[in-house]
DRENLUMRO-699127 format. One record per residue (C-alpha): residue in one letter; x, y, z. Coordinates in steps of 0.05 Angstrom, whole numbers, plus 32768, in hexadecimal, padded with zeros to 4 digits. Example, Ala and Ser with C-alpha at 12.3 -4.5 7.8 and 13.67 -1.06 7.14 Angstrom:
DRENLUMRO-699127
['A',[80F6,7FA6,809C]]
['S',[8111,7FEB,808F]]
***
This chain:
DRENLUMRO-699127
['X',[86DE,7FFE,82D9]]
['X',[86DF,7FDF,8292]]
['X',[8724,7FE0,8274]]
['X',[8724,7FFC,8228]]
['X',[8739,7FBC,81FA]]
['X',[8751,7FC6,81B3]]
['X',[872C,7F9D,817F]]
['X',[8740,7F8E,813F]]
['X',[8718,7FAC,810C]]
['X',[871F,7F6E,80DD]]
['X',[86F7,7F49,810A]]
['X',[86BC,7F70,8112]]
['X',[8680,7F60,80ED]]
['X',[8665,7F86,80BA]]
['X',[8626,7F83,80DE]]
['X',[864B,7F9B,8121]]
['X',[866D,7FDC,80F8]]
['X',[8622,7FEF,80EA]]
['X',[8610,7FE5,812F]]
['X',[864D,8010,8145]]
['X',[863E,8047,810A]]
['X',[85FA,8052,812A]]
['X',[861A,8071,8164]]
['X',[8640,80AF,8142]]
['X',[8632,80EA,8161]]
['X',[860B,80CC,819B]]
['X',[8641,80A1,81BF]]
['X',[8629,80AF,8201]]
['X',[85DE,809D,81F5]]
['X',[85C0,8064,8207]]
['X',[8599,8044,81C2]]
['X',[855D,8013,81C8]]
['X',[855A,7FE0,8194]]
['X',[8527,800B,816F]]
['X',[855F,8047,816F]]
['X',[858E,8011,814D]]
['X',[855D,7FF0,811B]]
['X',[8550,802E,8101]]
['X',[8594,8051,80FB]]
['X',[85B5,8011,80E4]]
['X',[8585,7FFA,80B4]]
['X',[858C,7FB3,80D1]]
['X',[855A,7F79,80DD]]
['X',[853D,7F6A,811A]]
['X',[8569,7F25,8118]]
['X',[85A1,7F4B,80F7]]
['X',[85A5,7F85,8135]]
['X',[859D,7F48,8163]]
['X',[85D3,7F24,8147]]
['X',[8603,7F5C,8148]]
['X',[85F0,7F78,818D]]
['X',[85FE,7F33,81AB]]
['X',[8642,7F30,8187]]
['X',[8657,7F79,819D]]
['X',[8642,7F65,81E4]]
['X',[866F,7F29,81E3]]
['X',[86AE,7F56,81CC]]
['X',[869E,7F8D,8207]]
['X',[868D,7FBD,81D0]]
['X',[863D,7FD3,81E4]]
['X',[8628,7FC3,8229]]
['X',[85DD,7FBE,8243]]
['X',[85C2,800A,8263]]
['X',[857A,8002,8273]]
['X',[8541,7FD0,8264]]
['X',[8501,7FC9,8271]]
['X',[84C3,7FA1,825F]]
['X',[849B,7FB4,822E]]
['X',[8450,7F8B,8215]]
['X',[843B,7F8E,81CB]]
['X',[8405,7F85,81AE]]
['X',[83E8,7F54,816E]]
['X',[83B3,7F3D,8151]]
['X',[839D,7EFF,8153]]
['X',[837E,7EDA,8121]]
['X',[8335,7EF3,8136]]
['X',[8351,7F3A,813A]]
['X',[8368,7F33,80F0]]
['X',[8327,7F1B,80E1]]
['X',[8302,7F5B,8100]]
['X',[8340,7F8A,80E8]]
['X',[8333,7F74,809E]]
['X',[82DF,7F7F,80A6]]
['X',[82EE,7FC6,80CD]]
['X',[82C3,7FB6,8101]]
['X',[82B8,7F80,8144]]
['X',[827F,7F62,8164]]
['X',[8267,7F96,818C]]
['X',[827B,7FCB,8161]]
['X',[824D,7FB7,8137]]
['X',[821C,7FA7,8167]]
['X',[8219,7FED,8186]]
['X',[8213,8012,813D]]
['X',[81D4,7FDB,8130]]
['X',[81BF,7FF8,817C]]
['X',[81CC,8042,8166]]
['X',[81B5,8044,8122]]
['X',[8169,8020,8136]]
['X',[8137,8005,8135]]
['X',[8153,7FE1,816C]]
['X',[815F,7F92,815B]]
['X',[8153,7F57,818E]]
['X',[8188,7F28,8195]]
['X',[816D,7EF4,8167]]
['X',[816E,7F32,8134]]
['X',[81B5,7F2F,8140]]
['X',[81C4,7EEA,813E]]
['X',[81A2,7EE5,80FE]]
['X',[81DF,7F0B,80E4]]
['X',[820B,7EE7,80BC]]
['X',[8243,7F24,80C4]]
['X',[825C,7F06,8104]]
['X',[8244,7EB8,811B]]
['X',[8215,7EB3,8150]]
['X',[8242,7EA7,8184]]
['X',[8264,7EE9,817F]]
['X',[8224,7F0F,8181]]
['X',[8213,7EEF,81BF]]
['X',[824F,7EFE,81E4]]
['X',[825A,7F3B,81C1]]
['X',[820B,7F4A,81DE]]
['X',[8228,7F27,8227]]
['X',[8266,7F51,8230]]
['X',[8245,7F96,821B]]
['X',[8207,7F8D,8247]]
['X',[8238,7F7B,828A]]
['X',[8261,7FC2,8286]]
['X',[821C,7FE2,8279]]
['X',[821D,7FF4,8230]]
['X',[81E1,7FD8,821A]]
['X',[81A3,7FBA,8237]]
['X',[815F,7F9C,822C]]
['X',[811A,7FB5,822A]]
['X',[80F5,7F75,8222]]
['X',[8114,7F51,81E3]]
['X',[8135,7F9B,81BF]]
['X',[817E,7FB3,81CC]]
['X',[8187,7FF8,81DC]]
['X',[81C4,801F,81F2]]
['X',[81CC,802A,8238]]
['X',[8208,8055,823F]]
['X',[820E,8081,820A]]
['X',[8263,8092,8223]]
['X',[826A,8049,821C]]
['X',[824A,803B,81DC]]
['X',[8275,8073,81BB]]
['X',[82AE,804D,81CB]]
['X',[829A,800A,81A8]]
['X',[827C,8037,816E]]
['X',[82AE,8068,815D]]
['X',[82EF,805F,817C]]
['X',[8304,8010,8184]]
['X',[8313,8004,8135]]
['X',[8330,803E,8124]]
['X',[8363,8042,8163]]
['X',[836B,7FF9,816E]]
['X',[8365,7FC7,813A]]
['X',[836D,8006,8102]]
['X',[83B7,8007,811F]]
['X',[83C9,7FC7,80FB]]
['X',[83D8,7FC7,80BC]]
['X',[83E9,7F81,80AC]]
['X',[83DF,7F3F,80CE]]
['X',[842B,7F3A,80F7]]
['X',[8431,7F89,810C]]
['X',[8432,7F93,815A]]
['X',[8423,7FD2,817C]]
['X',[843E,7FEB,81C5]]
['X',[8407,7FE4,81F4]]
['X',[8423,8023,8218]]
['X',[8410,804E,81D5]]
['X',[83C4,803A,81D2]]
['X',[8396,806C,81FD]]
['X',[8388,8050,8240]]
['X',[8340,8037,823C]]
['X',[8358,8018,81FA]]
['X',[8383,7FF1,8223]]
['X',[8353,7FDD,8252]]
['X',[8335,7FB8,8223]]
['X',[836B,7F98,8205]]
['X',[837C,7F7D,824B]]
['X',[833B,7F65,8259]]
['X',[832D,7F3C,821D]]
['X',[8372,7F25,8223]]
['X',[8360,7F0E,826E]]
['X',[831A,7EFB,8260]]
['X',[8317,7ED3,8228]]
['X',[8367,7EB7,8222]]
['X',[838D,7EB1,81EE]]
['X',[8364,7E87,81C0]]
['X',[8329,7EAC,81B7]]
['X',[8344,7EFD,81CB]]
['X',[834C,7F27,8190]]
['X',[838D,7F3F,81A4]]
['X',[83D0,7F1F,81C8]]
['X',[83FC,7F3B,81FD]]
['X',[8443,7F33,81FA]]
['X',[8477,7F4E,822A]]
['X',[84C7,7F4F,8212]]
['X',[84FE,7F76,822E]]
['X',[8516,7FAF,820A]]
['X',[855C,7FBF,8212]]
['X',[857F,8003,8205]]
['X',[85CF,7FF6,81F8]]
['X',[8602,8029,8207]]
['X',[864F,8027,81EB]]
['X',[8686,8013,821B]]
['X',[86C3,8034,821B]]
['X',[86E0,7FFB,81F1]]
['X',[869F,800C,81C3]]
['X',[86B0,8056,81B9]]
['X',[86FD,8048,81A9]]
['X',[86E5,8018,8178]]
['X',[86B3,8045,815B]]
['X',[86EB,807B,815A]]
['X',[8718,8047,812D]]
['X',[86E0,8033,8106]]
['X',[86CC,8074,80EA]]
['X',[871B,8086,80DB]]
['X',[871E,804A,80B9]]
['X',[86E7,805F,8093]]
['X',[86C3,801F,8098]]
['X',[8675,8019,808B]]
['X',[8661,7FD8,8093]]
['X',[8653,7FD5,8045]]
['X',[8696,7FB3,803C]]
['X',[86A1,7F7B,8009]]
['X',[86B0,7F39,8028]]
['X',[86B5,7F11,7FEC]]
['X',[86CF,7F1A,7FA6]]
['X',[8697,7EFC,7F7F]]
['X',[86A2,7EEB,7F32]]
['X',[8662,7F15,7F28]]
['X',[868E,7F54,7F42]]
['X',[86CA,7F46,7F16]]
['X',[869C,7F3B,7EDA]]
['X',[8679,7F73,7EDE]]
['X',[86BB,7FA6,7EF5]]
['X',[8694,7FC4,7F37]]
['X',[86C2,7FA8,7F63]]
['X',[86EB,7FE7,7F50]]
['X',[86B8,800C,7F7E]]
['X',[86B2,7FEB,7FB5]]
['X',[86D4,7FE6,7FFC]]
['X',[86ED,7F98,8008]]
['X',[86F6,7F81,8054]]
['X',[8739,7F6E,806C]]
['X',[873C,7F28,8070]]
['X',[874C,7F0A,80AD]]
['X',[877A,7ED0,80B7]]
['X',[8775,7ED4,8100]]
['X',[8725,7EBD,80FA]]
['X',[8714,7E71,80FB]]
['X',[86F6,7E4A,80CE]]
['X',[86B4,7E2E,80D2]]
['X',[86A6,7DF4,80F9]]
['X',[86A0,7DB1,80CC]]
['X',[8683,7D74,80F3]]
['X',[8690,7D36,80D2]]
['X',[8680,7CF0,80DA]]
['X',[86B1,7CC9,80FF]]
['X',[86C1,7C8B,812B]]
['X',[86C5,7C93,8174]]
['X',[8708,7CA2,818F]]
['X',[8705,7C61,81BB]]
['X',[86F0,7C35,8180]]
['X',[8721,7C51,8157]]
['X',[875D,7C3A,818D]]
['X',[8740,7BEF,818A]]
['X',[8737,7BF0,8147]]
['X',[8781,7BFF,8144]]
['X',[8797,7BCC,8177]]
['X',[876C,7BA0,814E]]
['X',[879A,7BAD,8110]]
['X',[87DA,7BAE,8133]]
['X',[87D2,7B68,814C]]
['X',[87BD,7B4D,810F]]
['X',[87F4,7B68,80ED]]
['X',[8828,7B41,811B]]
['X',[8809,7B02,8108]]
['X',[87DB,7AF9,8146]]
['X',[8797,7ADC,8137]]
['X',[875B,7AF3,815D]]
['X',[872E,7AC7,8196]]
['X',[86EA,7AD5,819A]]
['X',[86C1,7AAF,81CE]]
['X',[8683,7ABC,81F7]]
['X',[8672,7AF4,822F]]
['X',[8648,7AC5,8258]]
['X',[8672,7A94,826C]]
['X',[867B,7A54,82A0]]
['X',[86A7,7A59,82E1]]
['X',[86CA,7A1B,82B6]]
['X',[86DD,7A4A,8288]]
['X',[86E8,7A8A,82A9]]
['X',[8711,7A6B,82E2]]
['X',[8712,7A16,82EE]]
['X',[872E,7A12,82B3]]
['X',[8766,7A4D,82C0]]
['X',[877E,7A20,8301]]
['X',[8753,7A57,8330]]
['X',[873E,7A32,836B]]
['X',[86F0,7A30,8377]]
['X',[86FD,7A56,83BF]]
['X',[8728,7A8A,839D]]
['X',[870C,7AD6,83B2]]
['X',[8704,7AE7,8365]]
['X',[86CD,7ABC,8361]]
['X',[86A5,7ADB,839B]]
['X',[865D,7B02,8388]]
['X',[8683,7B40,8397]]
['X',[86B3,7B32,835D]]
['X',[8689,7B1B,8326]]
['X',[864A,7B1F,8304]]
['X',[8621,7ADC,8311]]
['X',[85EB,7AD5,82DA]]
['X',[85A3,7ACA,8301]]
['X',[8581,7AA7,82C2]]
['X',[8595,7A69,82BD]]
['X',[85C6,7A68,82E7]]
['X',[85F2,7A30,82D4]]
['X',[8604,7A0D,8290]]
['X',[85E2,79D5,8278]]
['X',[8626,799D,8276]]
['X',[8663,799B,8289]]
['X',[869B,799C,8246]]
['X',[86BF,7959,8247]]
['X',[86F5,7943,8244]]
['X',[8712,7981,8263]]
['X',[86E6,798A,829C]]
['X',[86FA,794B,82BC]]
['X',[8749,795F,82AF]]
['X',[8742,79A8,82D4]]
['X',[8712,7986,8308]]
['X',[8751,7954,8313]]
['X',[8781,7983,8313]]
['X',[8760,79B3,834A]]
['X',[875C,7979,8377]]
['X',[879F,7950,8371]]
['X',[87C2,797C,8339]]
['X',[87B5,793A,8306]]
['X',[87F1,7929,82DB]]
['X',[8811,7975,82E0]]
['X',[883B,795A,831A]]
['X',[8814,798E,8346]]
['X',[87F2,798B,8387]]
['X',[87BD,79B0,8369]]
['X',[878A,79D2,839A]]
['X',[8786,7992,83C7]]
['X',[8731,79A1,83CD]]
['X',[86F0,797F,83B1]]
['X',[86DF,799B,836A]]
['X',[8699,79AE,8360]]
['X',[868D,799D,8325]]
['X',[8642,79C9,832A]]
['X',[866B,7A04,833E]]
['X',[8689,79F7,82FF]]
['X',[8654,7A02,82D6]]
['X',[863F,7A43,82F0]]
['X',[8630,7A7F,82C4]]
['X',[864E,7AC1,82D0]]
['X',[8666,7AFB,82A2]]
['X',[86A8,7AF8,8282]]
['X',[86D3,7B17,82BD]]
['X',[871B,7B0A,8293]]
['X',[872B,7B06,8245]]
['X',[8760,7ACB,8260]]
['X',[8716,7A98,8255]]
['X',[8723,7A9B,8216]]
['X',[876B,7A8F,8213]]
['X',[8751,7A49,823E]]
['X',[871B,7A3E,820A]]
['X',[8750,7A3F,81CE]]
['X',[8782,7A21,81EE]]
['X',[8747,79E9,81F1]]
['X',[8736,79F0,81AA]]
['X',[877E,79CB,8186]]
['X',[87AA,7A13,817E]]
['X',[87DF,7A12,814A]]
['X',[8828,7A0D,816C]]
['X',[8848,7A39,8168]]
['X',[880A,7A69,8170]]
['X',[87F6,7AAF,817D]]
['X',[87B5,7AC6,819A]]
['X',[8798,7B0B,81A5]]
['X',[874E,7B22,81BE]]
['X',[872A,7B65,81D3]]
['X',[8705,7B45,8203]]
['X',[86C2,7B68,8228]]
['X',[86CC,7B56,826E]]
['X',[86A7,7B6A,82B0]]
['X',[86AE,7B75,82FE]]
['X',[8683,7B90,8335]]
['X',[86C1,7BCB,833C]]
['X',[86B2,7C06,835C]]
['X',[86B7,7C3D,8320]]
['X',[86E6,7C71,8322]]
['X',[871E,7C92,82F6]]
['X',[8742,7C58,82E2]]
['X',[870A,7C1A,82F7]]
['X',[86CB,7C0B,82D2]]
['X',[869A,7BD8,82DC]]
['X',[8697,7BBA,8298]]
['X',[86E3,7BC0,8273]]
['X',[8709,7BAE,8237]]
['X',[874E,7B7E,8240]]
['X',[8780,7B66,8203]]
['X',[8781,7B1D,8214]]
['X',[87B6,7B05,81FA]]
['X',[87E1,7ABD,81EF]]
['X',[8825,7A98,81C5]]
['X',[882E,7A5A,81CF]]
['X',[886A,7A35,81B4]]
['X',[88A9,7A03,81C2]]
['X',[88D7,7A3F,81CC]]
['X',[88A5,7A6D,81F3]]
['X',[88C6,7A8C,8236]]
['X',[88BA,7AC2,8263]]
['X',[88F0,7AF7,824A]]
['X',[88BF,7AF8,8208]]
['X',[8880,7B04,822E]]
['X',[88A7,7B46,824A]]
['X',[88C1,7B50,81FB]]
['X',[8875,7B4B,81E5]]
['X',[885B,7B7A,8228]]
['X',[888D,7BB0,8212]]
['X',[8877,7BB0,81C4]]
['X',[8826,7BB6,81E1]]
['X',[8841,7BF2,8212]]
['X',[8865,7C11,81D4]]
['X',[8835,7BFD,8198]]
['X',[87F1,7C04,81C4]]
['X',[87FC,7C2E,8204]]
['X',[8821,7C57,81DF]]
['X',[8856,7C60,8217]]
['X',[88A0,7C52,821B]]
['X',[88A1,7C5C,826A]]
['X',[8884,7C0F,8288]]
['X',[88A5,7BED,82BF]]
['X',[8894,7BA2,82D4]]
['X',[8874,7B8A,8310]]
['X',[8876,7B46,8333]]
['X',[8833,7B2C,8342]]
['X',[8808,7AF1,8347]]
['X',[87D7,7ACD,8327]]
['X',[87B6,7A7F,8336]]
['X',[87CA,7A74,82E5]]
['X',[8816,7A8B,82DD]]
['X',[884A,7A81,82F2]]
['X',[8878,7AB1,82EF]]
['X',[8848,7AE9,82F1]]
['X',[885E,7B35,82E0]]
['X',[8828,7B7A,82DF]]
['X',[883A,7BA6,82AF]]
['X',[8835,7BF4,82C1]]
['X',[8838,7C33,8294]]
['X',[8848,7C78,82AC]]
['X',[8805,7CA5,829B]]
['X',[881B,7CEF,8297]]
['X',[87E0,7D01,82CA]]
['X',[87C9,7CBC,82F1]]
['X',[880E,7CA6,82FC]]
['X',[8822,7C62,82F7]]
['X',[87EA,7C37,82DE]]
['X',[87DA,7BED,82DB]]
['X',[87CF,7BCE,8290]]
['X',[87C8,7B89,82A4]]
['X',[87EA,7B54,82BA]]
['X',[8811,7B18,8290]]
['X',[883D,7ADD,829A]]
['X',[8847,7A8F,8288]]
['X',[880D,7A66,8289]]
['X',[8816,7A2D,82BB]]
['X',[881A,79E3,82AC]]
['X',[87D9,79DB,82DA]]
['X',[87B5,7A0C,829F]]
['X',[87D4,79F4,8261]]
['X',[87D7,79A1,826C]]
['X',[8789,7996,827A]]
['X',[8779,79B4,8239]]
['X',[87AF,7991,8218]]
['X',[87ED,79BD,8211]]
['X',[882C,79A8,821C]]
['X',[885A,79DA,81FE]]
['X',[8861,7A29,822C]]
['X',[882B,7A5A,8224]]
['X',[8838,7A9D,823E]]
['X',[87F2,7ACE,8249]]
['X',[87E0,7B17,8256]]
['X',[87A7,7B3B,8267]]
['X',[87B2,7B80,8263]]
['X',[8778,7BB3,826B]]
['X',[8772,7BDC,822A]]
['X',[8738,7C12,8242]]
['X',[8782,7C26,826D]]
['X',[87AD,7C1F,8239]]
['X',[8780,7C45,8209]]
['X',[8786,7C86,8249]]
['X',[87D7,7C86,8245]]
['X',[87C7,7C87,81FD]]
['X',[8792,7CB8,81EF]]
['X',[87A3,7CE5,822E]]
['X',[8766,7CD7,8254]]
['X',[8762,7CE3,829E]]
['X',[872A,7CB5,82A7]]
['X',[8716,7C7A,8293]]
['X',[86C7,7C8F,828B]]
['X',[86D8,7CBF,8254]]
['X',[86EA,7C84,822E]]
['X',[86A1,7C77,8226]]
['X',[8684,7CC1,8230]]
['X',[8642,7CDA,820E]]
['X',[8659,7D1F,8208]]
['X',[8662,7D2C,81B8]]
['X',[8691,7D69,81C4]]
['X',[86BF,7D3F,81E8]]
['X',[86B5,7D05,81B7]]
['X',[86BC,7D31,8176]]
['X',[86FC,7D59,8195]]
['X',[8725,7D18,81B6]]
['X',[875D,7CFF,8184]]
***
């Protein structure tokens, strides 16, 4: 059973009052949208409006429905509206009046073009109206004829008064529509006189809810006439003395306004991009294609290590490999992974390949290009930052995606140790993450040494992993000819940027749905 609901009156429409006025003294009655047009006064597209909105509220609910066809004129049926006669109308008075004409006699016509005559002259002589006697046309059935002659203007096409009026194909006489549904049939809808249309008509009764409204609405004396705006027009003139304003309602919300804006993700690098600046890091750029040199020989990775497997990396098909090796650091890491060169390391104690090397594969880790500047002469002390595009074969889910951003990030200096790396990790949890709660892991990693992961607390995920960081190892920095500490992190920003934004997964960070786009901070 429907529970009564009290509605504010200062939020109904003034449409909806005039919807609700309709049913005074008829509460109980079931009104078709006809009933309501007429004792509203509304538009069609007003009454639909309103209807819709009192449904929504529980005000008006549907009673019965049904289908009902109309019927137009098309733009033939205009044609033979506006000339008061059709085809065979005509035809059968020619017939009727006599002499009677031959079919050429017709044709010769210029009232109708030949092809109407002739199927005019088709359809009446199959249902036995007319026939020949050698070339004349007389009237077979005289029942028939009378029909064509006297009756099809004025009670079919004399109904229409202009162009878009329909009329209910229940109200025509029956053998009138018989013949509106066989021309519709026979000859389809782009050469038929007339159209068929079917809609559903409703009828709307008042809900409880409805009637206790309607009961407050006509104590309140309310119209639907009410003022909703105090134009200058009215104070000019002084007839806003005599009228009824609407309460205005502070409850209601404003209109919508979509506005242009960056997305929420681009927005959060954009920011990181700023904040780094502003502590005096400058920014690496480098390739996303890049060499096994680059991506791991040079980051002391051994060429058997299980990050380099198909399964961990992207392998670019075409070409496959660089064309030369980049001297005179290639040598130095080849040297190094074998016998640990001048580092005082073992190194890796296997035979460098040095065409393994120069294999092409998409950036898996932003720490290539803290190898490639530590190659290119950094100032010391330094401070490097990048947003680096990076990519792995990962299996996606809430907090993994194949394709991913990481802050790549190096100082390098005489007085560089670790306790600053975990200084610098807890200003990026703070400044980027956005979260005090982090913890430090121990880990591992072929290029520091010591290694730490860094963790924040996400209020749904739990603890998640931002990256990991430590002290670049002499086997990393001495090929490319550093000598002073360099410590490193790679921490993974798409997570940061969930802690931040208070995403639950990591996909939403890229989604294509503009609600959730327009709405997310």
């Amino acid at each position: 059973m429907q529970q009564n609901t009290r509605i504010d009156l200062a939020s109904l429409h003034a449409l909806e009052i005039r919807i609700l006025r309709a049913y005074r003294d008829r509460e109980d009655a079931d009104c078709s949208d006809a009933a309501l047009l007429e004792a509203s006064g509304l538009g069609p597209g007003q009454l639909r409006r309103a209807v819709e909105w009192l449904l929504s509220k529980g005000l008006l609910e549907v009673g019965a429905e049904k289908t009902v066809a109309a019927v137009s004129l098309t733009e033939r049926g205009v044609d033979w509206a506006e000339k008061s006669t059709t085809p065979e109308t005509a035809l059968v008075s020619r017939v009727a009046e006599g002499p009677a004409p031959t079919l050429k006699e017709l044709q010769a016509d210029t009232q109708f073009d030949r092809g109407e005559w002739g199927s005019a002259f088709g359809g009446l002589k199959g249902e036995g109206v007319v026939q020949l006697e050698g070339e004349a046309i007389r009237i077979a059935d005289a029942d028939k004829a009378a029909f064509y002659k006297d009756r099809l203007i004025p009670e079919l096409f004399g109904r229409f008064s202009d162009p878009g009026q329909t009329v209910l194909l229940a109200d025509l006489p029956q053998d009138i529509q018989a013949y509106v549904q066989d021309r519709t049939r026979k000859r389809g809808k782009g050469r038929a006189p007339v159209r068929v249309d079917e809609h559903l008509e409703r009828a709307y009764r008042l809900t409880p809810s409805g009637v206790q409204t309607l009961g407050s609405v006509t104590e309140a004396n309310l119209t639907g006439e009410e003022v909703s705006r105090l134009t200058p027009d009215l104070l000019q003139n002084g007839s806003w003395k005599g009228v009824t304003f609407r309460r205005y309602d502070l409850s209601l919300k404003p209109p919508r306004v979509l506005i242009g804006r960056h997305h929420a993700y681009r927005n959060y690098l954009d920011g990181v991009r700023r904040k780094l600046l502003a502590l005096g890091f400058e920014e690496m750029k480098g390739p996303l294609v890049e060499t096994e040199f680059w991506n791991m020989d040079a980051l002391f990775m051994p060429q058997f290590h299980s990050a380099r497997d198909i399964h961990d990396a992207y392998y670019i098909k075409t070409p496959t490999h660089s064309r030369a090796p980049e001297e005179p650091y290639f040598t130095r890491v080849g040297s190094v992974h074998t016998s640990g060169g001048d580092t005082g390391s073992r190194g890796w104690r296997y035979p460098f390949d040095p065409d393994r090397s120069r294999r092409l594969v998409l950036r898996t880790q932003g720490t290539a290009l803290s190898g490639r500047t530590l190659a290119s002469a950094p100032h010391i002390p330094g401070k490097y930052f990048a947003i680096a595009r990076c990519f792995r074969p990962d299996d996606v889910d809430a907090t993994h995606a194949a394709d991913f951003f990481q802050i790549e990030g190096i100082v390098l200096g005489a007085d560089i140790n670790f306790r600053s790396l975990l200084g610098l990790l807890k200003l990026f949890a703070l400044e980027i993450a956005r979260s005090d709660d982090v913890r430090y892991v121990p880990d591992y990693f072929p290029f520091t040494e010591p290694s730490v992961e860094l963790q924040a607390q996400h209020p749904t995920l739990g603890w998640v992993e931002l990256g990991g960081a430590g002290l670049f190892r002499p086997e990393v920095t001495h090929p490319l000819g550093v000598e002073v500490p360099v410590i490193a992190w790679g921490l993974g920003v798409d997570r940061m940027a969930m802690v931040a934004l208070g995403i639950d997964d990591i996909r939403d960070l890229f989604s294509a749905d503009l609600d959730f786009i327009r709405n997310e901070r």
